[in-house]
C-alpha positions in Angstrom: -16.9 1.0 3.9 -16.1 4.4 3.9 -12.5 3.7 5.5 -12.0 1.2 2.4 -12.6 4.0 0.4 -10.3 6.7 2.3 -7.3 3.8 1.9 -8.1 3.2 -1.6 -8.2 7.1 -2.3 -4.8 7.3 -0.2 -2.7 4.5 -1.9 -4.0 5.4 -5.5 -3.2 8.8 -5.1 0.1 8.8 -3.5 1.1 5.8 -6.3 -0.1 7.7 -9.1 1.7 10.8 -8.1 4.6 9.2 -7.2 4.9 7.4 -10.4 4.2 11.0 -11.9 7.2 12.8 -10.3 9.6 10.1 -10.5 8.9 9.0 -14.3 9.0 13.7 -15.8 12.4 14.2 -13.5 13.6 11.0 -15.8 12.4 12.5 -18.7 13.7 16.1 -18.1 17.5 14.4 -17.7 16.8 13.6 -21.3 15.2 17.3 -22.5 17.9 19.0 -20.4 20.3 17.0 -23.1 21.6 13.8 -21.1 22.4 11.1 -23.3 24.8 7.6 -22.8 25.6 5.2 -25.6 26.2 1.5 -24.5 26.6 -1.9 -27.0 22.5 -2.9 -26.3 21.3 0.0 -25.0 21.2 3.3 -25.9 19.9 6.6 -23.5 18.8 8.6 -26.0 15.8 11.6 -26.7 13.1 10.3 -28.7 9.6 12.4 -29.2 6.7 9.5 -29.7 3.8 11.5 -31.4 1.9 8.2 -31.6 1.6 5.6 -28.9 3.1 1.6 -28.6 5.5 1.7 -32.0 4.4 4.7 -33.2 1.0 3.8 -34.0 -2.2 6.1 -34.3 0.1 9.3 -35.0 -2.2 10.6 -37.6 -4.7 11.1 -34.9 -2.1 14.3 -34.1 -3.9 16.7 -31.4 -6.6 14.2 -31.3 -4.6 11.8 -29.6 -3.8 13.7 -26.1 -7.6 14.0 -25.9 -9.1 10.9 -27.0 -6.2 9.3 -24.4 -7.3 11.9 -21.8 -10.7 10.3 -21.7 -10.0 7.4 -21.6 -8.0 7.6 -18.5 -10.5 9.9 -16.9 -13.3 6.9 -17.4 -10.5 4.0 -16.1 -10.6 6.3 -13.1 -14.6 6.9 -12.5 -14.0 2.9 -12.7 -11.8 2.0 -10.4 -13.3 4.5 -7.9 -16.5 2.5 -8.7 -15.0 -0.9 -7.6 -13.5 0.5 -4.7 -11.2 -2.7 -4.8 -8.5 -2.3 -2.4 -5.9 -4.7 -4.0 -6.1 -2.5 -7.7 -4.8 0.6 -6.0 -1.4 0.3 -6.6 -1.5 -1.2 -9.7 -3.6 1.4 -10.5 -1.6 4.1 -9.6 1.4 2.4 -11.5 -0.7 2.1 -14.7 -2.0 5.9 -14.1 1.2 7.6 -13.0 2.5 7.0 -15.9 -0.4 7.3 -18.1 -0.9 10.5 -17.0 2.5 11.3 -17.4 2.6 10.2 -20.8 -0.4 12.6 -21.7 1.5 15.3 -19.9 4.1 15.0 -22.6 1.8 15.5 -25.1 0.5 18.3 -23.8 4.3 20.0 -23.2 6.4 19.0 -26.0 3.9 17.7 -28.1 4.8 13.8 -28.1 5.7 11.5 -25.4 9.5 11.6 -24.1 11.1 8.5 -24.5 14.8 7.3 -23.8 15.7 4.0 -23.5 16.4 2.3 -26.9 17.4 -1.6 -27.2 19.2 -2.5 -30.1 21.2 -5.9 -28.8 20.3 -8.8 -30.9 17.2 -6.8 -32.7 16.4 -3.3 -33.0 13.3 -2.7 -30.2 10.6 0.5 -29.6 12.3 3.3 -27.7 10.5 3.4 -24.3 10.6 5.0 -20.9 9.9 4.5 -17.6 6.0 5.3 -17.2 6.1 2.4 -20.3 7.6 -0.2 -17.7 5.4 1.0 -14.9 2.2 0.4 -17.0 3.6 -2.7 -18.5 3.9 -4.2 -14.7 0.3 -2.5 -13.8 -0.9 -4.7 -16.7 0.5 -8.0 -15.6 -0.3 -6.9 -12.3 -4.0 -6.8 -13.2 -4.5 -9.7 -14.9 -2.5 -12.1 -12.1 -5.5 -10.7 -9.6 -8.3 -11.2 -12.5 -6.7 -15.0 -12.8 -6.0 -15.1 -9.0 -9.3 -13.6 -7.4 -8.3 -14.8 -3.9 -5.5 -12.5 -3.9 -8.2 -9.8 -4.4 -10.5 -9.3 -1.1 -11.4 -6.0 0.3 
């Protein structure tokens, strides 16, 4: 059991970190002024005060906290459950919601950069986005799929 544990611990953590690095050196391209213009997408410096489409910015400060908790408690979870097949998509989904709340906490809104615009004008998003989007799906094919989920 305990060895279940020490791998869980291991993959979580070097996912989550991981995620971490990789998604603020993306993001501090975009601070440090790198931007490309394409026909459907644009690479551009947005500062998302709120969270999915903008939503809940009048919760300001508030926010950063409130979101800090709330990944603080999906952690005590997941370390609860001890599941072996959530640790990766558990490190996707907080990698980059931890890196999102680091934004908040540095430039006071989450960096985002990629903007669609080809057929219909879409959120601007980033990378931890996509990585908690695929955590997401990720957890729900082993919730539909249990017997892809044994410890």
């Amino acid at each position: 059991m305990a060895n279940n544990t020490i791998r869980f611990s291991a993959i979580l953590l070097f996912t989550l970190v991981g995620i971490f690095i990789i998604d603020q050196n993306i993001k501090m391209l975009f601070v440090d002024g790198f931007r490309y213009y394409t026909e459907c997408i644009d690479l551009i410096l947005v500062y998302n005060k709120g969270v999915a489409f903008s939503m809940l910015a009048f919760l300001d400060e508030w926010l950063k906290y409130i979101q800090l908790l709330m990944l603080i408690g999906i952690l005590g979870y997941l370390f609860y459950l001890k599941e072996l097949c959530y640790a990766i998509p558990a490190g996707l989904l907080l990698g980059g919601a931890f890196s999102n709340v680091y934004d908040r906490f540095i430039y006071g809104g989450v960096v985002d950069m990629v903007y669609w615009h080809c057929g219909f004008d879409f959120a601007v998003f980033n990378f931890a986005d996509v990585m908690i989007d695929i955590a997401v799906v990720w957890f729900l094919f082993l919730n539909f799929k249990p017997k892809f989920c044994k410890s």
